[in-house]
N, CA, C and O atoms as CSV, one atom per row, in Angstrom:
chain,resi,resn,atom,element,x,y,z
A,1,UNK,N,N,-44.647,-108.914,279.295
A,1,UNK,CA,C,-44.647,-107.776,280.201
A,1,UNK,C,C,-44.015,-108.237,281.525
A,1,UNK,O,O,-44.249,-109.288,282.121
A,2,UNK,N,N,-43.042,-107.102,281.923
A,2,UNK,CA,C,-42.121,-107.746,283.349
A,2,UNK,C,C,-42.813,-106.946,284.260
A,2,UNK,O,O,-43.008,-105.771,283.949
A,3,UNK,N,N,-43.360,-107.521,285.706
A,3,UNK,CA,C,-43.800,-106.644,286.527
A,3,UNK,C,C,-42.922,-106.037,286.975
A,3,UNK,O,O,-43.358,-104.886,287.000
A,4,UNK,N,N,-41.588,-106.027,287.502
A,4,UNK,CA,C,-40.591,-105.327,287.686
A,4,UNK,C,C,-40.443,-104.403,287.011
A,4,UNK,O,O,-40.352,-103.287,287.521
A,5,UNK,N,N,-40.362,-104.620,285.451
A,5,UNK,CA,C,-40.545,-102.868,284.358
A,5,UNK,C,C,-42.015,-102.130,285.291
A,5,UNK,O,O,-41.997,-101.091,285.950
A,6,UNK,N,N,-42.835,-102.779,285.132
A,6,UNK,CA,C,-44.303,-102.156,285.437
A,6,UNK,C,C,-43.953,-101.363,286.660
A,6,UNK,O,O,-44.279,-100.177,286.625
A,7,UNK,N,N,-43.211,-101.903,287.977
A,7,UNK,CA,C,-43.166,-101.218,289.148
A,7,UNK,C,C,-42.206,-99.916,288.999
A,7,UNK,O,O,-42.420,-98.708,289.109
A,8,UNK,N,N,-40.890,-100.802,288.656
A,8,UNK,CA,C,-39.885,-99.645,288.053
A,8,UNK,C,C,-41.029,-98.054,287.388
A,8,UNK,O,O,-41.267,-97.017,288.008
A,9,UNK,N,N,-41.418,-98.380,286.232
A,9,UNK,CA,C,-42.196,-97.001,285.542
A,9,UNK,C,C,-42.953,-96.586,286.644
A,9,UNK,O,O,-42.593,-95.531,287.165
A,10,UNK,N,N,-44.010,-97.224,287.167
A,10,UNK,CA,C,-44.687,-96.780,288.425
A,10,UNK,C,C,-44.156,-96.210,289.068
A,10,UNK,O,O,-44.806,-95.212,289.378
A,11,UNK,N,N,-42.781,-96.274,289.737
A,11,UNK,CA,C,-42.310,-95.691,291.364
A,11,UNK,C,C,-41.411,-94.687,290.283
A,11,UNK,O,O,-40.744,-93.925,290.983
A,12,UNK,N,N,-41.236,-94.500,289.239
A,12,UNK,CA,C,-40.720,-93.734,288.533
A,12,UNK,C,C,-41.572,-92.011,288.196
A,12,UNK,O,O,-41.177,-90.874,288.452
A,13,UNK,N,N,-42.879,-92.523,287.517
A,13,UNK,CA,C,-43.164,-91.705,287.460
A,13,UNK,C,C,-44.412,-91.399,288.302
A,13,UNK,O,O,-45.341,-90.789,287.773
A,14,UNK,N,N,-44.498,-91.863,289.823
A,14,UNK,CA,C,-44.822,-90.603,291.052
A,14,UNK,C,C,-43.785,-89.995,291.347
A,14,UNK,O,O,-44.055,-88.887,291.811
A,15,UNK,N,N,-42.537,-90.239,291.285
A,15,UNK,CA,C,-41.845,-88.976,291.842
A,15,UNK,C,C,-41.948,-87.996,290.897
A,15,UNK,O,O,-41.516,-86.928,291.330
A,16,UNK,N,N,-42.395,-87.935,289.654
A,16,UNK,CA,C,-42.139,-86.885,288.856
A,16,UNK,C,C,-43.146,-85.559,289.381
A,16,UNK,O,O,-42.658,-84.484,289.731
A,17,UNK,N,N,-44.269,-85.771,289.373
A,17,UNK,CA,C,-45.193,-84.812,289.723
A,17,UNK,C,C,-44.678,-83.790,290.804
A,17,UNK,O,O,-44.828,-82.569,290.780
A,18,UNK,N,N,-44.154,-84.411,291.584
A,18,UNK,CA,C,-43.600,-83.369,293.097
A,18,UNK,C,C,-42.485,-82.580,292.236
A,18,UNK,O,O,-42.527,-81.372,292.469
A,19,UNK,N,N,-41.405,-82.992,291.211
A,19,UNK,CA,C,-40.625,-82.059,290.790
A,19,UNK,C,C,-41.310,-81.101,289.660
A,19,UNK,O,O,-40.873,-80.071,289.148
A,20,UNK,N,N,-42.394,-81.720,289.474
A,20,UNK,CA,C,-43.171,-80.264,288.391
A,20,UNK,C,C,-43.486,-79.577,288.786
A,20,UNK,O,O,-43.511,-78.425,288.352
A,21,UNK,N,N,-44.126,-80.231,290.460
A,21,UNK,CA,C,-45.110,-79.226,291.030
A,21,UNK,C,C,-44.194,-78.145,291.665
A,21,UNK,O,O,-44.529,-76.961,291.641
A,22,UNK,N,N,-42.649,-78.704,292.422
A,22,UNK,CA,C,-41.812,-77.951,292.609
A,22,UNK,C,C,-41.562,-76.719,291.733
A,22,UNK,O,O,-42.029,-75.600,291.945
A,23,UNK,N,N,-40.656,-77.126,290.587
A,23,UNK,CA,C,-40.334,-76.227,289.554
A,23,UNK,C,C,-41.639,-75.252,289.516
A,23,UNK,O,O,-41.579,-74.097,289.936
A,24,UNK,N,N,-42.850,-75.841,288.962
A,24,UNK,CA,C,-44.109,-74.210,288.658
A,24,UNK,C,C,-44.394,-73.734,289.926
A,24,UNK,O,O,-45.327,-72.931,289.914
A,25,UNK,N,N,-43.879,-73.967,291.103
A,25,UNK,CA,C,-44.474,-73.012,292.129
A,25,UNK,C,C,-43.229,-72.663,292.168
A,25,UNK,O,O,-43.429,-71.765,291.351
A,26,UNK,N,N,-41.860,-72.543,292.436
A,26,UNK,CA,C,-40.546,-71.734,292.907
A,26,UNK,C,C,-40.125,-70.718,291.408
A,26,UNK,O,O,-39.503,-69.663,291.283
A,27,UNK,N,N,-40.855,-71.699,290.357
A,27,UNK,CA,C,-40.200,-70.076,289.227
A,27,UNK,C,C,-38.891,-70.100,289.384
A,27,UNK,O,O,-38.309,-69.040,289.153
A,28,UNK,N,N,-38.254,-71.026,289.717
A,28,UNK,CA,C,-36.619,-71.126,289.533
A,28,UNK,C,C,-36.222,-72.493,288.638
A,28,UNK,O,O,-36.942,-73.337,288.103
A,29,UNK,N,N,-34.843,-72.351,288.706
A,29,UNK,CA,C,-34.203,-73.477,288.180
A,29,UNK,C,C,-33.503,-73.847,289.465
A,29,UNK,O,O,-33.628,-75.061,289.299
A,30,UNK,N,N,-33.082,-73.787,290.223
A,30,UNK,CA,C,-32.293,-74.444,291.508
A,30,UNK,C,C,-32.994,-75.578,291.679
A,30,UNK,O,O,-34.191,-75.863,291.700
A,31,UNK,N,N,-31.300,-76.553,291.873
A,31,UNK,CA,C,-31.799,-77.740,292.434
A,31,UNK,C,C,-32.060,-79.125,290.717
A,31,UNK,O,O,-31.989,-80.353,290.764
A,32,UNK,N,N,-32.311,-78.341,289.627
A,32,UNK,CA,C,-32.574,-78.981,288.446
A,32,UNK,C,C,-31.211,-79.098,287.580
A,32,UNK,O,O,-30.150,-78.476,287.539
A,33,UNK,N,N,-31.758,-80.180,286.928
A,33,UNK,CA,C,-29.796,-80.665,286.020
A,33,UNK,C,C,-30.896,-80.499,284.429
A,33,UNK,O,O,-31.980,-81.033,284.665
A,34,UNK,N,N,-30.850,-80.005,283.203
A,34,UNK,CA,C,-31.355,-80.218,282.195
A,34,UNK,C,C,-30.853,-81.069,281.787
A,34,UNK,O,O,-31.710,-81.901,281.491
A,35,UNK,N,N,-29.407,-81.580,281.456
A,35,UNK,CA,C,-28.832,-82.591,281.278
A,35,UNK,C,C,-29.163,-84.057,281.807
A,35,UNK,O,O,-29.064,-85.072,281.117
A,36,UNK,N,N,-29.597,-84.009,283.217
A,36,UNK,CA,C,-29.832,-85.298,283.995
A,36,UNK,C,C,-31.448,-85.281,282.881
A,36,UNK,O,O,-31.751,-86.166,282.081
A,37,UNK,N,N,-32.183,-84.107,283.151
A,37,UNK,CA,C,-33.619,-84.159,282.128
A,37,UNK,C,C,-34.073,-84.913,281.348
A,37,UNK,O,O,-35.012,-85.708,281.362
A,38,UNK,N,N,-32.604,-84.315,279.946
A,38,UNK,CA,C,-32.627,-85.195,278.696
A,38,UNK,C,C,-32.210,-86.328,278.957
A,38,UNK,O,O,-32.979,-87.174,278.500
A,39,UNK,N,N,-31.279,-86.791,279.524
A,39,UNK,CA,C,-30.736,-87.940,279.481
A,39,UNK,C,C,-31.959,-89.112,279.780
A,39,UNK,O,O,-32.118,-90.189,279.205
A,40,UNK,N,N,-32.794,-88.480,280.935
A,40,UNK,CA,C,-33.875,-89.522,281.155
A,40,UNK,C,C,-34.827,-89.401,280.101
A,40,UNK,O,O,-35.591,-90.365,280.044
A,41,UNK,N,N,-35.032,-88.430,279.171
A,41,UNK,CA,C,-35.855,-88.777,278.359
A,41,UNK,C,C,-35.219,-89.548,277.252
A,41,UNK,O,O,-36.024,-90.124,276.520
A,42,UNK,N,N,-34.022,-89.679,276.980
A,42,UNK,CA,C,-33.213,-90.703,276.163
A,42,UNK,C,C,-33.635,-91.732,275.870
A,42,UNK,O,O,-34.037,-92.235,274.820
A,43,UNK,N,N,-33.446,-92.293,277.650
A,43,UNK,CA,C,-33.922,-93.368,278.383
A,43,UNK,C,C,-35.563,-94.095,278.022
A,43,UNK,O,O,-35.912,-95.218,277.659
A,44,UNK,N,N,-36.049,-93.256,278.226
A,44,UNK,CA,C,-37.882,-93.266,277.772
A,44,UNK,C,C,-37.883,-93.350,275.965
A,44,UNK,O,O,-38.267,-94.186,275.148
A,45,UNK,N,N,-37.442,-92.440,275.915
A,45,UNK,CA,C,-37.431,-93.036,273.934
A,45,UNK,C,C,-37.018,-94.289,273.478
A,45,UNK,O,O,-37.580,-94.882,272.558
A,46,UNK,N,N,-35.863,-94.792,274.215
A,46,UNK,CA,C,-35.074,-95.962,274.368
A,46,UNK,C,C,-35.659,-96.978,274.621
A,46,UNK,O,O,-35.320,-97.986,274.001
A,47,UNK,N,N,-36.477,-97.043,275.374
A,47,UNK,CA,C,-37.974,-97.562,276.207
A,47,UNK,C,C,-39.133,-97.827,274.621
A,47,UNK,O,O,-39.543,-98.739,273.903
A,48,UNK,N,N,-39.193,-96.926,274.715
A,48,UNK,CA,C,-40.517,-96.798,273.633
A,48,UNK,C,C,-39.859,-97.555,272.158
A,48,UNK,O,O,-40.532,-98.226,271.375
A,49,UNK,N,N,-38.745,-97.328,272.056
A,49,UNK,CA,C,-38.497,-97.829,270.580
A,49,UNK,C,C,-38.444,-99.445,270.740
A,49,UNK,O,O,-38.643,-100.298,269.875
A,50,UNK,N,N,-38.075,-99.622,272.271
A,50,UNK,CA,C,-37.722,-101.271,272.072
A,50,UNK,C,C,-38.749,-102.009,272.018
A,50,UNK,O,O,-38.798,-103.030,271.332
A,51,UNK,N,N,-40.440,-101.239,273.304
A,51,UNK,CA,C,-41.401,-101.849,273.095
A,51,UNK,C,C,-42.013,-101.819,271.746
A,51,UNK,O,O,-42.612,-102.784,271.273
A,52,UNK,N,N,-41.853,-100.728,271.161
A,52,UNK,CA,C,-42.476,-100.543,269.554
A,52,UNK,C,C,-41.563,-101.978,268.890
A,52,UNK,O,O,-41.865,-103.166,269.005
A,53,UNK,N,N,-40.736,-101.552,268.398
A,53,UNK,CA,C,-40.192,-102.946,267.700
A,53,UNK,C,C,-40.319,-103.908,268.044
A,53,UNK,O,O,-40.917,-104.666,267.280
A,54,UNK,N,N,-39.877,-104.421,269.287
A,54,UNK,CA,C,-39.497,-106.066,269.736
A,54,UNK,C,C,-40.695,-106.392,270.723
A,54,UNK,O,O,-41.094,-107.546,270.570
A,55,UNK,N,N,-41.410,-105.632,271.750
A,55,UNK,CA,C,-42.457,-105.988,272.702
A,55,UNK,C,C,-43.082,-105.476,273.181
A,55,UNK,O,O,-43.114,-105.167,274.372
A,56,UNK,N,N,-44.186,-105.108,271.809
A,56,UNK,CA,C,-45.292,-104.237,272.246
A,56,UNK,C,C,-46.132,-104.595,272.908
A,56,UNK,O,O,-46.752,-105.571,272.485
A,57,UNK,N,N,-46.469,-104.124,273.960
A,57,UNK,CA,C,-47.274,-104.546,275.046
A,57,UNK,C,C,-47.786,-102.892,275.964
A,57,UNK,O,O,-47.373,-101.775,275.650
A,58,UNK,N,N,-48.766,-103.207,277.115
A,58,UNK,CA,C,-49.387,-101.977,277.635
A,58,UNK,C,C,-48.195,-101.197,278.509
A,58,UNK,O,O,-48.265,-100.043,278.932
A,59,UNK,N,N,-47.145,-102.077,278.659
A,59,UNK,CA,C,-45.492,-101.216,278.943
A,59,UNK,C,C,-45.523,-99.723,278.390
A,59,UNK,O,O,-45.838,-98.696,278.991
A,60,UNK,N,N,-45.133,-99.885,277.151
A,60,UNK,CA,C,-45.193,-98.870,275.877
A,60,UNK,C,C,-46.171,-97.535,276.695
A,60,UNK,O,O,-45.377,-96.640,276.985
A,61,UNK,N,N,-47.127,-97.287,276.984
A,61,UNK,CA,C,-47.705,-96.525,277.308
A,61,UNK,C,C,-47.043,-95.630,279.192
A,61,UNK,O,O,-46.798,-94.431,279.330
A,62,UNK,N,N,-46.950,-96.541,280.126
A,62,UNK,CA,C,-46.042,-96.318,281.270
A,62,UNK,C,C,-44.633,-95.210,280.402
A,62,UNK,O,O,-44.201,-94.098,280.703
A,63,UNK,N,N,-44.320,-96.042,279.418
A,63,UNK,CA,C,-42.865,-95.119,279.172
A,63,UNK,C,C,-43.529,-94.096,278.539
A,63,UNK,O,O,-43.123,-93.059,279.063
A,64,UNK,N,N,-44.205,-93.884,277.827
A,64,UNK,CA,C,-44.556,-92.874,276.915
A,64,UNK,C,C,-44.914,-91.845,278.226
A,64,UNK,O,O,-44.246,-90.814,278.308
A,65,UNK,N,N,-46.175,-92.167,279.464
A,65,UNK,CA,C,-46.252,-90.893,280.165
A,65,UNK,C,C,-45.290,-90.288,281.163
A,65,UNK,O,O,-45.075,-89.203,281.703
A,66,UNK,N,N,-44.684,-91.866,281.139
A,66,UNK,CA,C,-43.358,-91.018,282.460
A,66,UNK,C,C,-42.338,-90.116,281.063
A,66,UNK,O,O,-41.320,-89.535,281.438
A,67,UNK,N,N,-42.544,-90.093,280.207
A,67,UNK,CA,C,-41.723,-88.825,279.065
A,67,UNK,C,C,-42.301,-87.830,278.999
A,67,UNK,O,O,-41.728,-86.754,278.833
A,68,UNK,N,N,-43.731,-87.975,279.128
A,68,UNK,CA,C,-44.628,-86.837,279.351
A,68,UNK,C,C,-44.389,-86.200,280.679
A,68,UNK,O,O,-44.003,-85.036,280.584
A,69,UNK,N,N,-44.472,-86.494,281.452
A,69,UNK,CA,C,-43.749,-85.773,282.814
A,69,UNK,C,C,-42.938,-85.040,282.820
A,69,UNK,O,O,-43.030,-83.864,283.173
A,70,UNK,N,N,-41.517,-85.879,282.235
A,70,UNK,CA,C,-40.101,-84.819,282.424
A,70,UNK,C,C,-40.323,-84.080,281.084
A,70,UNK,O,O,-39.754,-83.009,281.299
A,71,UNK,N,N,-40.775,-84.028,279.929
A,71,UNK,CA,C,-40.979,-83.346,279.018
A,71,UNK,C,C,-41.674,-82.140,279.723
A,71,UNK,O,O,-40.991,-81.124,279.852
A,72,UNK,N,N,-43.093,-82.134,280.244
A,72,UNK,CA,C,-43.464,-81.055,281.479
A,72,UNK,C,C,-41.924,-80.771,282.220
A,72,UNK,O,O,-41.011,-80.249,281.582
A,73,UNK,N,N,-41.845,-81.003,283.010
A,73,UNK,CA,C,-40.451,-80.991,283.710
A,73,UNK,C,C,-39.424,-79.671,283.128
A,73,UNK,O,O,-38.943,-78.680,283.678
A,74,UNK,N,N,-39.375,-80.207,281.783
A,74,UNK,CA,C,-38.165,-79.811,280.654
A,74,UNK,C,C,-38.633,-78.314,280.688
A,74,UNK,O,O,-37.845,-77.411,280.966
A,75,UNK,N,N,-40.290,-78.037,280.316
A,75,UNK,CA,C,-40.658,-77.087,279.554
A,75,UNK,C,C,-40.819,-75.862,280.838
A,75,UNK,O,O,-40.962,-74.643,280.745
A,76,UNK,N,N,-40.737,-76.677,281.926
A,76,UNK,CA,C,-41.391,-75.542,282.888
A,76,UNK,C,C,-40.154,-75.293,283.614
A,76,UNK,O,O,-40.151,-74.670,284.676
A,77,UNK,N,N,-38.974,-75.818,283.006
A,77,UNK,CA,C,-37.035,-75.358,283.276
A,77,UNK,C,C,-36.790,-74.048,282.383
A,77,UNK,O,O,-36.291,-72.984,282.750
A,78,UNK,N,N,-37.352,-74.461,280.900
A,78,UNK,CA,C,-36.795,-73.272,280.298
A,78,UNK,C,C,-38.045,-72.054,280.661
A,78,UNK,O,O,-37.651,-70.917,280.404
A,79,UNK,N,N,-39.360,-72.125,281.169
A,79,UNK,CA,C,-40.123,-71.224,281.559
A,79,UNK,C,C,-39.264,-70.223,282.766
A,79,UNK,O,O,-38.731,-69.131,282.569
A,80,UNK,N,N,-39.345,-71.038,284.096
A,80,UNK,CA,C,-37.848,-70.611,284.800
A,80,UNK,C,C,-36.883,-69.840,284.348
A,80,UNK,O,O,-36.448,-68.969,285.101
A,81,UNK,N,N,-36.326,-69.995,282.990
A,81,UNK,CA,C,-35.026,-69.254,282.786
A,81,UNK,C,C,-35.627,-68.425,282.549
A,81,UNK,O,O,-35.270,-67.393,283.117
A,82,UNK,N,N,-36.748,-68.314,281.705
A,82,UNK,CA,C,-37.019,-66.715,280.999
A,82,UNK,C,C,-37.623,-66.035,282.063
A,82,UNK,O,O,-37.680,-64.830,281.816
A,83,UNK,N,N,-38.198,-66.401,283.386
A,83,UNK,CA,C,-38.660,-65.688,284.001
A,83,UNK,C,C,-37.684,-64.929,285.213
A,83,UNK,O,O,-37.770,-63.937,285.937
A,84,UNK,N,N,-36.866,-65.856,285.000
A,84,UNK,CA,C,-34.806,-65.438,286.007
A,84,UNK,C,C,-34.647,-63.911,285.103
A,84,UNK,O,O,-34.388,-62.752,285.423
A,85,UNK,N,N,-34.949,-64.606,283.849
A,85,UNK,CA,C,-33.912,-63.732,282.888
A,85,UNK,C,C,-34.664,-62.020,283.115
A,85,UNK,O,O,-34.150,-60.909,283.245
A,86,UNK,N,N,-36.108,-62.506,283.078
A,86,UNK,CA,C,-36.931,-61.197,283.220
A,86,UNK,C,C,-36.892,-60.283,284.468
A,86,UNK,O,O,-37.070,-59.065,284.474
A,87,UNK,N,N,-36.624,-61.102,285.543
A,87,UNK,CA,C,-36.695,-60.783,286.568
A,87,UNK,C,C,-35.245,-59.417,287.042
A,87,UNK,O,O,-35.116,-58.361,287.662
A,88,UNK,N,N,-34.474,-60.367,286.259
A,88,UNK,CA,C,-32.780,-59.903,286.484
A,88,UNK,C,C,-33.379,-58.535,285.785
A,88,UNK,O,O,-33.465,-57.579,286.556
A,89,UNK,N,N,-33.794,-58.322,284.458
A,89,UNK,CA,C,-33.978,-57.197,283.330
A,89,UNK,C,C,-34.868,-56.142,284.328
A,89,UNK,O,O,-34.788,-54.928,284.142
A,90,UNK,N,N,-35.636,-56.658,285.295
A,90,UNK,CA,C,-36.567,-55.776,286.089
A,90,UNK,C,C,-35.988,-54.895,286.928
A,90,UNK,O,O,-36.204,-53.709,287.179
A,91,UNK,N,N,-35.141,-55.766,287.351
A,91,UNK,CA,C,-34.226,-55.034,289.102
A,91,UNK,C,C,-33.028,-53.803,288.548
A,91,UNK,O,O,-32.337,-53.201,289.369
């Protein structure tokens, strides 16, 4: 286990919470990339497969919840669209 991974995931996933908490209170998508999204969850799978195979250790878990985050993240982007989309259908 590298403490540097450990800090990295750490300072990684506190920033996530402020962009969830962002996204479910504005009900928009501004300001969000879905693309930048997935790509970081790539990243986190990428993460998880290497600790699964080659160095399983309490790492493995850091990546797994910072995926849980932007996965939140992900879900409350496409919530956003449908509620754009509804909104537009209202006016």
């Amino acid at each position: 286990m590298s403490i540097f991974e450990v800090v990295m995931l750490i300072c990684f996933a506190s920033a996530w919470p402020f962009s969830i908490y962002k996204s479910y209170k504005s009900k928009q998508t501004a300001g969000k990339s879905l693309l930048f999204m997935y790509t970081i969850e790539v990243g986190y799978i990428a993460g998880l497969l290497h600790k699964y195979f080659y160095n399983m250790d309490g790492v493995f878990y850091l990546y797994l919840f910072n995926f849980c985050l932007v996965l939140i993240d992900i879900a409350l982007y496409y919530r956003n669209v449908a509620i754009g989309k509804k909104k537009k259908i209202e006016i």
